[in-house]
C-alpha positions in Angstrom: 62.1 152.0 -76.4 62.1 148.8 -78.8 65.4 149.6 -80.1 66.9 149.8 -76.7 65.1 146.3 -75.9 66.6 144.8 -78.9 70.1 146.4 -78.4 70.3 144.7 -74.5 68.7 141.3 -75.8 71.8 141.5 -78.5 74.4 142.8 -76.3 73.5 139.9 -73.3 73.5 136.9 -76.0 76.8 138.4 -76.8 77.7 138.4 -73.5 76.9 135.5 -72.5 78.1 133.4 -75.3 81.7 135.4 -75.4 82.0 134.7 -71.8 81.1 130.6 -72.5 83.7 130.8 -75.7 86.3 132.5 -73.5 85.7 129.9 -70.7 86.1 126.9 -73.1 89.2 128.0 -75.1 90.6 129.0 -71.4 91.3 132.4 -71.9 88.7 133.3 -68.6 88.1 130.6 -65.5 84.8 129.9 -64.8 85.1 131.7 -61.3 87.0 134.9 -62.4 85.0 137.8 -62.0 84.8 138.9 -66.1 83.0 135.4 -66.6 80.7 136.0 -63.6 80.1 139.8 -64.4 79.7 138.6 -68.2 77.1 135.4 -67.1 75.3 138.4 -64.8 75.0 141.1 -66.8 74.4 139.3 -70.4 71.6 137.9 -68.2 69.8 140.1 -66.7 70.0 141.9 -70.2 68.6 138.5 -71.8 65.4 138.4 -69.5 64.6 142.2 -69.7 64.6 141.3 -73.7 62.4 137.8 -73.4 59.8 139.7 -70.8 59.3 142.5 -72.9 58.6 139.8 -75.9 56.1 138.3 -73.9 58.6 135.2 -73.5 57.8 133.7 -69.9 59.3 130.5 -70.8 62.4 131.7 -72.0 62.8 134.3 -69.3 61.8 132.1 -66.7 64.6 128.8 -67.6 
């Protein structure tokens, strides 16, 4: 089960910061739906990892 935690928490900051580097270069637009499924998913992957680490704070900004 850890590894799988670890493995999301990795793939969302990948996510999240591909989507951000794709956005700034303007390769995505901030309202096309990669960049939103990317923001959402990398997300939601992010706050399963920081909750299982006991990071409320993190999670919770």
């Amino acid at each position: 089960m850890h590894i799988l935690i670890e493995t999301l928490g990795w793939i969302g900051s990948v996510l999240i910061v591909g989507a951000y580097a794709l956005n700034i270069s303007g390769k995505v637009s901030h309202n096309s739906r990669a960049y939103l499924w990317a923001n959402l998913v990398g997300s939601a992957f992010f706050v399963v990892n920081t909750l299982y680490h006991g990071a409320v704070p993190s999670a919770a900004s």
